[in-house]
N, C-alpha and C positions, 0 to 999 in steps of 0.2 A: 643691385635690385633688378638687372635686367631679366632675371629668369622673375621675377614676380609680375615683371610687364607682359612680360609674354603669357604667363600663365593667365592672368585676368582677360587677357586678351582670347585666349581659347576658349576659358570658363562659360565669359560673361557674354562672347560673341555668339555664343548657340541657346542663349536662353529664348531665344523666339520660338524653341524646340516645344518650349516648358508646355505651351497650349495645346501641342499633340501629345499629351501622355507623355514623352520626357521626362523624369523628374532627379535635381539633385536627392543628393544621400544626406540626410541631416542626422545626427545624433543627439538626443536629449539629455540631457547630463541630469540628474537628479538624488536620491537620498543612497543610489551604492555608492555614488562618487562624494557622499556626505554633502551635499549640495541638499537646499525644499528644494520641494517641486515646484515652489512658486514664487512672489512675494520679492523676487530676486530685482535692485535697483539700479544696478550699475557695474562695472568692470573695469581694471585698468588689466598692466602688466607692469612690475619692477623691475630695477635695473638688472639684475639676478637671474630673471626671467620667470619667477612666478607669475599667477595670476592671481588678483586681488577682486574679491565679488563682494559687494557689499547687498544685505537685503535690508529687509526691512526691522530684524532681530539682533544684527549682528554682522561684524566684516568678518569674513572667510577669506584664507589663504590657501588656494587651490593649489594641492603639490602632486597632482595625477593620481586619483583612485582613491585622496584621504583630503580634507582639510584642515584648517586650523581655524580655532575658534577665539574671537572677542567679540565679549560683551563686554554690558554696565558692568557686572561680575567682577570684570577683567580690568575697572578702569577706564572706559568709554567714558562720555559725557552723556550718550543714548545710544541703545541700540537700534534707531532708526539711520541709514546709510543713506545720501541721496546724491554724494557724487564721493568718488576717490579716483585720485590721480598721483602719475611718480615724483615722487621727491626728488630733487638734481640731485642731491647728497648721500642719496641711497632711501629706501621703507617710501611712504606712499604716504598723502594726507588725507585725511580721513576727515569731510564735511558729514556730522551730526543733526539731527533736529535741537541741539543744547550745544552746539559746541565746532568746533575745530581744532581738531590736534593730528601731530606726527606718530608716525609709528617709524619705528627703525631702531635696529639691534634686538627686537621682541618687546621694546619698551615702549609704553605710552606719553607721548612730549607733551605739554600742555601750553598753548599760545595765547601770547596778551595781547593786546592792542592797546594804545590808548591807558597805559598800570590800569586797566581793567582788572579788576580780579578774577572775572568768569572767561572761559576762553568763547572767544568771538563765535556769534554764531555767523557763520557764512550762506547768505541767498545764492552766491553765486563762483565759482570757479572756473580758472582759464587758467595756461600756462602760457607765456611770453617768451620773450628771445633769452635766448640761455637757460631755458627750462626753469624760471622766475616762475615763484606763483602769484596771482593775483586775486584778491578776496574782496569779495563787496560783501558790505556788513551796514548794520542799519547806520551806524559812524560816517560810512562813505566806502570808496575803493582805494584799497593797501596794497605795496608791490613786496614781494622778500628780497630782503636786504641781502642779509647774510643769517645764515644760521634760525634761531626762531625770530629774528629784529624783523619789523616790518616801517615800511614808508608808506605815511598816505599821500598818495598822487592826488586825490581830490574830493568832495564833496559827495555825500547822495543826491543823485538826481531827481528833481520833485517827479511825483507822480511813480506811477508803478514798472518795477524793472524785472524784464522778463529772463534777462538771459547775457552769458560774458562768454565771449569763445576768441581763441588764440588762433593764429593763423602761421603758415611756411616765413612768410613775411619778417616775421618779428613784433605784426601791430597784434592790440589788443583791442577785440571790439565788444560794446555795450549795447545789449538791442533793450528796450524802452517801448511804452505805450506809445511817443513820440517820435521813436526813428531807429537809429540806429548813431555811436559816437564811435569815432577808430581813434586811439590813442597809438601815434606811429612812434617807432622805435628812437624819430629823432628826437622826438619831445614834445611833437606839433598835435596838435588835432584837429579832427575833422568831423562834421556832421551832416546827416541826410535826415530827410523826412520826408513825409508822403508828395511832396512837390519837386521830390528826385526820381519819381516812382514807387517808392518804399510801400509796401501796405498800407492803408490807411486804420487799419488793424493794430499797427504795431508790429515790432519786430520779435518773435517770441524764439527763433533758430537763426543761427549767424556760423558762415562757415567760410572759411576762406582757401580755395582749393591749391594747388602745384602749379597754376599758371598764375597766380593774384588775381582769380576772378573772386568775387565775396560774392553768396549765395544766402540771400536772406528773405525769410519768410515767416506766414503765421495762416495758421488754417488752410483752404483751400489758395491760398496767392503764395507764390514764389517769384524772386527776384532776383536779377544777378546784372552784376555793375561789372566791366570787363577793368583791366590795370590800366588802360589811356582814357576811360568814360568818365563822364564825368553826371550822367544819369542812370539809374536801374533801369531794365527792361522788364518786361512782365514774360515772365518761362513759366506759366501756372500751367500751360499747357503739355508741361512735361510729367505733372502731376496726374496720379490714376484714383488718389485717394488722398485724404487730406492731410497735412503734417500731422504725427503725433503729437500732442502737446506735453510739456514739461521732458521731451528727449532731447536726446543728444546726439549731433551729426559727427562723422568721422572722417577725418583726412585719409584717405589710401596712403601707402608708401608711395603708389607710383603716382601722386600728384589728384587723382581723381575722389570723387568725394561720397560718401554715402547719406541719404536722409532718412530716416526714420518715419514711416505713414502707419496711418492705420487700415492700407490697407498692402503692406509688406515695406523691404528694404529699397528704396528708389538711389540705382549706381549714376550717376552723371559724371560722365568722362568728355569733355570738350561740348561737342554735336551730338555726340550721341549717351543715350540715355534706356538704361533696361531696369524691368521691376522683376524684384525676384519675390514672390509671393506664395502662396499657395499652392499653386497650379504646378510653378514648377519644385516641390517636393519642402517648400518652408513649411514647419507642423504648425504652425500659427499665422495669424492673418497681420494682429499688431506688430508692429516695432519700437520698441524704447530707443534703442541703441544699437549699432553694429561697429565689431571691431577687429585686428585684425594683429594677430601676434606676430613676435618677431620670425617663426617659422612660416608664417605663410598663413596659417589656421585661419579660417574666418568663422565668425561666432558673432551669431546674431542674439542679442536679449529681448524677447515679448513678452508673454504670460509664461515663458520658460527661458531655461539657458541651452539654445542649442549650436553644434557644432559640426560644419560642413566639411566631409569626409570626403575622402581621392584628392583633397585640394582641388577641387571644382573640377576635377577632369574625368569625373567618373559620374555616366549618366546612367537610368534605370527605365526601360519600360516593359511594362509588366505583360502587354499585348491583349489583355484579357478584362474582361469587365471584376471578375473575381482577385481580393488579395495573394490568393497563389498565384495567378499568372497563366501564363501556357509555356508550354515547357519548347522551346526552340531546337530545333535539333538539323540544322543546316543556314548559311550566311550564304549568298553570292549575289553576283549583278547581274543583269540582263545587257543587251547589247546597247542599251541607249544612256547606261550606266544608273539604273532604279536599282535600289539595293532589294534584294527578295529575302524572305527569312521562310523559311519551311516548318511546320508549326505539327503539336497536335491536334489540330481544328484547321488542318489546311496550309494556303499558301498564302503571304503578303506582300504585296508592296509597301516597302516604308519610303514614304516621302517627306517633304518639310510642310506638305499641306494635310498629311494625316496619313494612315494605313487604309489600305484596300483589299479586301483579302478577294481575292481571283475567284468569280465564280465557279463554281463545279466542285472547287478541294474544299468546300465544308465539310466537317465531320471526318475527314481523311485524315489519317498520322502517314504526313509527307517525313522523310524523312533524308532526303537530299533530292535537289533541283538543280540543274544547268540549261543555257539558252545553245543550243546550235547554230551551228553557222546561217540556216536557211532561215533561222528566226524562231523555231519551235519551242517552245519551253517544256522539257520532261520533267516529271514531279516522281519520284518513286516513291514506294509505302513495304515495309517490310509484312506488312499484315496484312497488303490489299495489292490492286493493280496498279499499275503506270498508268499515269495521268500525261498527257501533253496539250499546250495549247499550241491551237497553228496562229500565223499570222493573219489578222483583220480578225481571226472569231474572239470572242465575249466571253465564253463557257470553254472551262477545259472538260475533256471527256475522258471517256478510257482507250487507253491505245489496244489496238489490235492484236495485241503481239503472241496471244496465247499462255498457257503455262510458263514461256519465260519471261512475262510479263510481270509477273505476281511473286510476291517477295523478293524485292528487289533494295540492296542495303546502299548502294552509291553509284552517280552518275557525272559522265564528264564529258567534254568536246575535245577534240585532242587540236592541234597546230594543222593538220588536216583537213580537218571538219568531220571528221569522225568521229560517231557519239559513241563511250563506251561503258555498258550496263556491269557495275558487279553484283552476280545474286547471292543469296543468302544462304546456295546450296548447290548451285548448277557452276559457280565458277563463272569464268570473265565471259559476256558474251559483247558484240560487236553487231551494231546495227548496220545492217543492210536496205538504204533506201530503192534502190534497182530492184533487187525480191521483195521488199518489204517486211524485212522478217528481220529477227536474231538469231546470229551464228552465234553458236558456240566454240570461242577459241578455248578455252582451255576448260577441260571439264574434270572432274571428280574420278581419284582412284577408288577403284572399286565401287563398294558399298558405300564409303567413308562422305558424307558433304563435304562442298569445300565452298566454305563463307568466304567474299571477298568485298572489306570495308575500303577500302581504298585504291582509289586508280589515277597515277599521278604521271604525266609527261616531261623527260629532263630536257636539257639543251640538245642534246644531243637526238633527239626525235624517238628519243627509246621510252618505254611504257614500262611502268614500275605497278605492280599489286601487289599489294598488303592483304593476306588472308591467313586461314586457319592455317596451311601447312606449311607458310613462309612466305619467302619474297620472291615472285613471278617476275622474269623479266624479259622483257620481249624488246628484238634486237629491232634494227629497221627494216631487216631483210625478212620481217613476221618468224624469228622463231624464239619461243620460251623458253626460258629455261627457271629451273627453281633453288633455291639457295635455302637453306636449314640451318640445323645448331652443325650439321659437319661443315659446316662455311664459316661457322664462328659468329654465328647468330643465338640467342637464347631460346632454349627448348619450350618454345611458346608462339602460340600462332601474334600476326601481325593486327595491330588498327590501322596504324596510318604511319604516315611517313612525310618528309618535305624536303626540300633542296637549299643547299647554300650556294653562293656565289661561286667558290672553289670548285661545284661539281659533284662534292659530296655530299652526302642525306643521312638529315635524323631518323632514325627509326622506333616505333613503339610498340607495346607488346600489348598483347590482350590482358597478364598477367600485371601485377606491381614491380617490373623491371627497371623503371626510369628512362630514360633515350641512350639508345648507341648511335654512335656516328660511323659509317661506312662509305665507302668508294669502291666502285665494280668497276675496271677495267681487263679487258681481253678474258672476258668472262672466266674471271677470279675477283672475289669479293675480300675485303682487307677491311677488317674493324682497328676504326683509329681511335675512338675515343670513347667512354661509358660515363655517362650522369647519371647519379641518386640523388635521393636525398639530402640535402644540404649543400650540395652544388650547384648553388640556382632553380635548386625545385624543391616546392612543399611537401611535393611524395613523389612516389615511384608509381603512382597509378596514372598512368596519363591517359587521355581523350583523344587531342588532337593537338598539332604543333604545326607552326606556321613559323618563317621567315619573312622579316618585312623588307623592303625597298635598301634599308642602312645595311641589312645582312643581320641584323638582329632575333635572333631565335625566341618565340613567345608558345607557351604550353599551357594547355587549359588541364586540368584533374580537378578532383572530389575537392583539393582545398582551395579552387580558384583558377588566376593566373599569373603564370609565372612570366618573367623574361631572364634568360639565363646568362646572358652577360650582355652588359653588366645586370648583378641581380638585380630584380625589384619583384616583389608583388601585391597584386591587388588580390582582396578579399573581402569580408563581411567588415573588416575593421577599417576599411578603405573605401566601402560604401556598396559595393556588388551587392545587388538583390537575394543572391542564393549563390554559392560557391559551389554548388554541386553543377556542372558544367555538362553539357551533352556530348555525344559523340560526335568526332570531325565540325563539333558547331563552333569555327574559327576562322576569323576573316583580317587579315593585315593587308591593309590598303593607306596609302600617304602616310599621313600623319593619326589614323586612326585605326582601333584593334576593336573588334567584333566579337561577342561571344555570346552564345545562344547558352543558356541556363534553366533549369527546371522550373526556374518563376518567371522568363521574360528575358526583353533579350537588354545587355550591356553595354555601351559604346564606352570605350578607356582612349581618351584626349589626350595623343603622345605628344608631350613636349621638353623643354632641357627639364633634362634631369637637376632639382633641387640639389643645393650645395650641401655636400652631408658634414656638417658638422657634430663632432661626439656628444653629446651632452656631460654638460657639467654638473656633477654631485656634489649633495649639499646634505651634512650635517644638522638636522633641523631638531634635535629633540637628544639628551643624551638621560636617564633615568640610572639613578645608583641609590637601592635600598628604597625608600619612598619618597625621595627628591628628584624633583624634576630639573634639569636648567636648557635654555635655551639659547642660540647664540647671543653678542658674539661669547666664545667660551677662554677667552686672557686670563680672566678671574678665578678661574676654576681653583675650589680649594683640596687639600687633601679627601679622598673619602676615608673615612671610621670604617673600621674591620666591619662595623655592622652594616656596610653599606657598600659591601665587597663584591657583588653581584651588579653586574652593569649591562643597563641595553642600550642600542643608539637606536633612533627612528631615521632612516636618508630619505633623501630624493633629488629626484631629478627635473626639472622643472622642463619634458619636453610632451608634446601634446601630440604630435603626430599618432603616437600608437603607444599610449602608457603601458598596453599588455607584454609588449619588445623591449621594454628595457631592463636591461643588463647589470648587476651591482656587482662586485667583487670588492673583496674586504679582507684585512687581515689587521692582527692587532700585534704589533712590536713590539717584544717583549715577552710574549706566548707562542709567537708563531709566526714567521716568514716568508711562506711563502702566502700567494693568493686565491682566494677562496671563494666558489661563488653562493650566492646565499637565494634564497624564495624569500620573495618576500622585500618590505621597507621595512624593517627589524631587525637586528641581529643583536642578540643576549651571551654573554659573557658569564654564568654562574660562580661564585665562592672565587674572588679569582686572588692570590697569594699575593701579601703587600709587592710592591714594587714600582719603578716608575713604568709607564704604558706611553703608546702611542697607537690610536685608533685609524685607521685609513678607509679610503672607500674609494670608489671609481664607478665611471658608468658607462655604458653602450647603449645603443638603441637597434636592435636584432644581432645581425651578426658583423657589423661595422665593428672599429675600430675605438677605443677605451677611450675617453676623454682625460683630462686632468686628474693627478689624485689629489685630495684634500684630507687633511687631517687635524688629529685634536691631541694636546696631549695630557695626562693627566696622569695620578697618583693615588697607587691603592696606600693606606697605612700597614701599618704589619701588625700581627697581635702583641699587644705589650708586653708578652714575652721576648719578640724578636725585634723590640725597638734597641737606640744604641745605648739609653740608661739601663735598660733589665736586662741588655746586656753585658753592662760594664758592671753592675752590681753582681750579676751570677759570675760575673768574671770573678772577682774580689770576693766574692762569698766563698766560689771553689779555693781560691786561691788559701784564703784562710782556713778555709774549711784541708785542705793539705797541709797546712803547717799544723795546724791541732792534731792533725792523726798523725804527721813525722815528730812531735812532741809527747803525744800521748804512746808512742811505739817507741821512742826512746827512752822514755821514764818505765814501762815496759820491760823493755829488754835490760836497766839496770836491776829494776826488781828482781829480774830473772838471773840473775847475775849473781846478787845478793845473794838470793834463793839458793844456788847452787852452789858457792863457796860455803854457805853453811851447812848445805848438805854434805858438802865433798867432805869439810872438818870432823862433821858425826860422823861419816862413815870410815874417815881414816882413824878415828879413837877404837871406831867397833873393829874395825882391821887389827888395831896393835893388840887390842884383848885378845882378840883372836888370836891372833900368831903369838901372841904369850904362852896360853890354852895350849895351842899346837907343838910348842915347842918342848914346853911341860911332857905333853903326852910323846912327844919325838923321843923324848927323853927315854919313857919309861921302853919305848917303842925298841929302844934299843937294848937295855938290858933284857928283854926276852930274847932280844935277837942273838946273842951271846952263848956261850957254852953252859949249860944249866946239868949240876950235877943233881943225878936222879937215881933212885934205887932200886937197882935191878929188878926186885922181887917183888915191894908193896909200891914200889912207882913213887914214894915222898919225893919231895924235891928239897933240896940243903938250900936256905936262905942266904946273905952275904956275913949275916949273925952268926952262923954254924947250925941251924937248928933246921930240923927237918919236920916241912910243912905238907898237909896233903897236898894234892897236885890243884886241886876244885880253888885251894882257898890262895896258894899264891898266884895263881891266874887272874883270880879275882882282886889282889890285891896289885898286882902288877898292870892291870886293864879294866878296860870299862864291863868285860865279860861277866856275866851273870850263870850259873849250872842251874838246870834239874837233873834230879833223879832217879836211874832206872834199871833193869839187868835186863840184858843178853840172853842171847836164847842158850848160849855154850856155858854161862856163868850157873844159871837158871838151871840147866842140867846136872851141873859140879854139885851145884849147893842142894836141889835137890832129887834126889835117884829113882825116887818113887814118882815122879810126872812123867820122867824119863820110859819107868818102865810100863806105863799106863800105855805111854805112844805106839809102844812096841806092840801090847795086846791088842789095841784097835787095826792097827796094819793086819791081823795073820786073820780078821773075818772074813767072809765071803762078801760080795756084793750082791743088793736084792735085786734080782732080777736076771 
């Protein structure tokens, strides 16, 4: 926890700022983060790392950007919260207006005292050595045993009891209308009352800080007993406003202690003691309670729940009587080391006893300032004249300087003492105190202006300009020369630029390029290196870049600022009034970075760098069909096909910057590899029976994955594809094949059957046949034979002897049938006179 000493130690060491305009960046948590806006009683943190809010309706389990809800509803005993604190065994106990009980695993424990049947109501809670809890109840005061068993240590005390609080120690102390009682870890105990110093009041807050001092009070009196005293001293003096009544003080990790007033959070650290209030940027004046998670986070509860952003190292003042602010647009020191801020309403001094803004630059838009050697302070104005004060006068005035006086974009003292002007159009000019003028060293080609935002001096005593048409560089011997994109520069004119230790210089563009990193020697320029986006910067648009003292490179643009290795940035989520950042308005000095913004100017409180630990993700909600379950998830039963559709809700339980963190998920079974998701949801649709294994993991920007965690679980299959409706469709088929190789065998004997009685019909119809045939073969033959026939009338002689016409044994000898007819040659024989008709028609003429 030494980076958290130090850190409070930064924080809490500049709040004397708070009274000049300073103020911390506070965050109100309220109903987007599912939090009221009010009504809120108490807070712890789980062993997990959740956060636990108890209000006045109900305990909340704050998981970053969502919470969880119990009430009566839910099993409470009341929805009235008025202390919660961590369980040693894991879940948190939850004191009721009806009751006390556990919460752990999502389940509600219910506790007896005394085979009480109602669970105890507790006035008061403390934790003890070994993270023991201790309950006072109107029975008396109970220590936990083991598990929900409790022991009563002793009696109620007569008369009214205000208040039990645990201390680093191991005692448990009881503050009383009477005094105050310390129950010490060995068994002993001890008592004070108002004749130790105690309030005469009574003790209504008891707190025991990192060194065993006890710090105990009520109202306007505070008291504190050191570990060898053996009287309290009256420290009411450190008091600005009177205890809150019925709060709760907080131990710091690093030993030191917080008190709750009504009139802010009162830090007492040894000797010294600061009140953060109001003034310096608390949105409330009361305090209930202040606490402080295991990230660093500090979170104050008063009439709201609010949460202190940059971890205390990021301060805001606005410079301006107006909530917008005045827009800064230049940082430097003067020689006696006053920081000056260059403004649109002029010029400032900021000091620890207030701002002074320099007579004469009201109403002026300064837009960079530098002090010279002789003491002069110059003020340029891109829209006006140069402003200088001299040494002993009061009022700055307008410099002499003429036309090259006026629009002037940056100014600077070189290792010389040579002041040098860049204008907005005229190019680098160089003051000449012996003339009293400005030369102009490098002027404008052609027609063309040549803007120059930046004029920066290396080791080497050489003069570097950032302008429209690249990078000027002027040797020591006065001569320029200029570098462009044929150098290996980006086709865009220059902002600004800055030096590292090595030698070499970031360079930035006017356009969204990001920084290159280059080195000019023996005038040849060599690009070593190019950053974008994602490389240690929020964008490619950069303002202004500065190296600090370590060699650490910090860059202001549109989304803030960056530091490029190692990354970090600050922004509106980190507390900066406006991310929208001015031109060259960048200052790294010691241990602190400067940045002039559209609404007021920044101070960012460099210190170690916080241990970056991944965050760990947490399965908090898993949903299948209209069932909900919650962890822990062992029990988990199969789901029913109707319930095949599965979401999980995660989270990550880290506070720094809930907008950054990182989920990656994948579900085994479906899919392999990792996946990242929007969102604390991720849904699963229709998903096919099978066993599952759900995973998740977290990051918080672009760090490194924490642990995975997982759940595993079981879709059902539809009862088609279980291993009965399988075994039966098995056996169905299987039967359902032997009735068709049965019903195909009886089948094919039918057909079998069928066909041998077919074959028999048709060989009977064969033999008839070939009977038939044979018969006719027969007859077939005797035609074929020698047939004696009579030359003359053609008879034909039988095998009888008898001669038959030819018509009639044809027809007896075959199936032949006659008609009858005559010839045209017969027809003429028989008879003569048709014959001779044919002859007369031949010997006519033809008509025609």
């Amino acid at each position: 926890m030494a980076w958290l000493r130090i850190l409070l130690v930064v924080a809490l060491g500049a709040l004397h700022l708070s009274a000049d305009g300073w103020r911390l960046p506070f965050a109100v948590l309220g109903p987007d983060q599912g939090l009221p806006s009010g009504a809120i009683t108490c807070l712890t943190q789980d062993s997990d790392g959740f956060l636990w809010v108890g209000t006045e309706s109900a305990l909340l389990r704050y998981e970053g950007g969502h919470c969880r809800r119990w009430g009566r509803e839910d099993g409470l005993p009341s929805g009235f919260i008025h202390r919660v604190l961590p369980a040693s065994g894991g879940g948190v106990w939850v004191a009721t207006l009806r009751g006390l009980v556990r919460i752990r695993g999502g389940r509600i424990e219910t506790i007896t005292l005394n085979g009480a049947a109602q669970p105890p109501v507790a006035d008061a809670l403390a934790l003890g050595q070994g993270g023991r809890l201790w309950v006072l109840t109107r029975q008396g005061l109970f220590v936990e045993q083991e598990g929900l068993r409790f022991h009563q240590r002793t009696g109620r005390p007569e008369g009214r009891v205000f208040t039990l609080g645990g201390g680093p120690s191991g005692a448990v102390y009881l503050g009383t209308e009477a005094g105050l009682k310390a129950f010490l870890p060995d068994g002993s105990e001890r008592e004070w009352g108002p004749d130790h110093g105690l309030p005469a009041t009574g003790v209504a807050m008891v707190v025991e800080d990192g060194a065993g001092r006890i710090w105990a009070g009520s109202g306007r009196s505070l008291a504190m007993k050191a570990p060898e005293g053996l009287w309290f001293t009256d420290e009411s003096r450190r008091l600005g406003a009177s205890l809150s009544p019925n709060s709760i003080p907080f131990l710091d990790p690093d030993g030191s202690v917080w008190l709750p007033t009504q009139g802010g959070a009162l830090h007492v650290s040894g000797t010294e003691t600061t009140q953060l209030d109001a003034t310096g940027g608390l949105p409330f004046r009361w305090v209930r309670t202040v606490f402080r998670d295991r990230e660093g986070t500090l979170w104050i509860l008063g009439t709201a729940l609010a949460r202190l952003q940059g971890g205390g190292r990021v301060w805001n003042h606005s410079l301006g009587t107006g909530i917008s602010g005045e827009v800064v647009w230049s940082i430097a020191r003067d020689v006696r080391g006053v920081l000056l801020a260059a403004t649109d309403n002029g010029a400032l001094r900021v000091g620890t006893a207030g701002l002074a803004r320099i007579p004469g630059t009201e109403g002026h838009r300064i837009k960079s300032l530098a002090m010279d050697r002789a003491g002069t302070l110059w003020m340029v104005s891109t829209i006006g004249p140069t402003l200088w004060l001299h040494p002993g006068s009061r009022q700055a005035e307008t410099a002499p300087l003429g036309d090259f006086g006026f629009a002037v974009n940056t100014v600077m003292t070189d290792s010389q003492g040579r002041t040098w002007l860049g204008h907005a159009r005229q190019g680098v000019l160089r003051w000449d105190p012996a003339a009293r003028r400005l030369v102009q060293e490098v002027a404008p080609r052609g027609t063309t202006p040549l803007g120059v935002f930046r004029i920066r001096e290396d080791g080497q005593g050489r003069l570097w300009a950032a302008s429209t048409a690249g990078l000027y560089l002027r040797d020591p011997s006065g001569t320029w020369k200029l570098f462009t994109e044929a150098d290996g520069l980006k086709p865009f004119g220059l902002y600004g630029l800055a030096f590292l230790p090595d030698g070499s210089a970031w360079v930035h563009y006017q356009e969204p390029q990001g920084l290159t990193r280059i080195r000019i020697d023996q005038g040849r320029l060599t690009v070593l290196e190019q950053r974008v986006k994602g490389q240690g910067l929020h964008s490619n648009l950069l303002y202004a870049v500065e190296v600090d003292a370590q060699g650490r490179t910090w860059a202001t643009s549109d989304q803030g600022l960056d530091r490029v290795d190692p990354p970090l940035h600050i922004g509106r989520q980190e507390g900066m009034v406006s991310e929208d950042c001015a031109i060259q308005a960048l200052l790294a000095e010691g241990g602190r970075i400067w940045v002039g913004t559209a609404a007021g100017l920044v101070r960012y409180d460099v210190g170690p760098d916080q241990p970056v630990v991944p965050p760990t993700a947490h399965i908090v909600q898993i949903t299948h069909g209209a069932r909900q379950a919650e962890p822990p998830f062992a029990g988990l039963t199969p789901f029913p096909r109707s319930e095949a559709t599965v979401a999980f809700r995660v989270a990550a339980p880290t506070y720094l910057d809930e907008s950054q963190v990182r989920f990656q998920v994948r579900l085994q079974g479906l899919e392999d590899a990792w996946r990242e998701v929007d969102g604390t949801r991720v849904r699963y649709p229709a998903l096919p029976g099978g066993q599952y294994r759900f995973e998740v993991r977290a990051a918080q920007g672009d760090g490194a994955f924490g642990p995975v965690v997982g759940v595993d679980f079981r879709v059902r299959p539809p009862w088609w594809r279980t291993w009965w409706a399988m075994g039966l469709g098995g056996l169905a088929f299987l039967g359902l094949g032997v009735l068709i190789l049965r019903l195909r065998v009886a089948s094919l004997a039918r057909g079998k059957a069928e066909l041998e009685a077919l074959v028999a019909k048709r060989t009977i119809e064969l033999q008839a046949r070939n009977a038939d045939l044979s018969t006719a073969l027969g007859q077939v033959k005797q035609l074929s034979g020698l047939l004696p026939i009579c030359a003359s009338c053609k008879k034909i002689r039988d095998d009888t002897g008898y001669w038959n016409q030819l018509e009639h044994y044809i027809s007896a000898h075959s199936d032949a049938d006659f008609t009858h007819g005559i010839c045209p040659d017969c027809a003429d024989a028989l008879y003569p006179e048709r014959r001779q008709a044919k002859r007369h028609a031949g010997d006519r003429p033809s008509a025609g």
